[in-house]
C-alpha positions, 0 to 999 in steps of 0.5 A: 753899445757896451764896451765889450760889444765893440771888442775885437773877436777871436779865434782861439783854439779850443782847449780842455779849459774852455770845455765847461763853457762849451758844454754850457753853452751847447746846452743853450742853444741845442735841444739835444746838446753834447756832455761835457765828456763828449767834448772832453773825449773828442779832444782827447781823440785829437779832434779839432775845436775852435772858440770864438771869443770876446772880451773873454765871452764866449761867443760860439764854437765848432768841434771837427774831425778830419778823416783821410781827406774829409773834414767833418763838422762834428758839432757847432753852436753860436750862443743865442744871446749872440746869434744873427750877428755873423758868429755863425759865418765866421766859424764856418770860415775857421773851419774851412781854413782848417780844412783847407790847410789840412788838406781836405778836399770836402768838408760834410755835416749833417743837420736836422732837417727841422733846422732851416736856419742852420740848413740856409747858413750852410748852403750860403757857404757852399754847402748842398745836400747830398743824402738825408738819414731818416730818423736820425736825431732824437726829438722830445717825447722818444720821436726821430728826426731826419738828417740832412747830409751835406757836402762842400767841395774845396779847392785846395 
């Protein structure tokens, strides 16, 4: 194991520094990533974005918005080099604090109804499907994909 491997990781608020990287590694792990403007305008819009990092690596990240008193997961990714070791759970835990703290009472996210290993990391956070958005999200060769709506109740 590589000494970075056993580095701590943090939670680290994500900053317009960090945006090239968020960008980049977005573009790794999603067929249909967000633009570096994208980020930059959701952060501007006071939208709220953790890194997750290690021995200044990059690890995964989540971007979220509340609205009243909902919180929206906007956009979350862990770097396939990374992915299965837990990074996922662990931005989903920060986004839940962060909810919690700003007192939402719900957080949603949608979801590519293909994706059924984000879907399963979401319902074993307490998340259930409440509604599905037909053709969606855009899929190679100009088909739509459907989005699966879902909602976790929080207790604050």
């Amino acid at each position: 194991m590589t000494p970075s491997a056993q580095a701590p990781t943090q939670l680290l608020p994500m900053t317009a520094d960090w945006l090239p990287a968020v960008a980049a590694l977005d573009a790794q792990a999603q067929a249909h990533p967000w633009t570096l403007r994208q980020f930059s305008d959701a952060l501007e819009a006071g939208y709220h974005g953790q890194v997750l990092v290690r021995a200044g690596e990059l690890l995964g990240f989540f971007m979220a918005m509340q609205a009243l008193d909902e919180g929206h997961l906007l956009c979350i990714s862990v770097a396939p080099a990374h992915q299965g070791q837990g990074h996922g759970h662990a931005l989903l835990l920060a986004l839940h604090g962060w909810a919690v703290q700003h007192g939402a009472t719900s957080l949603w996210l949608e979801v590519r109804a293909s994706n059924q290993r984000a879907r399963h990391l979401y319902e074993h956070h307490g998340f259930a499907q409440v509604g599905e958005r037909k053709n969606y999200y855009p899929c190679d060769g100009g088909r739509r994909e459907a989005a699966i709506v879902m909602c976790r109740l929080l207790c604050t």
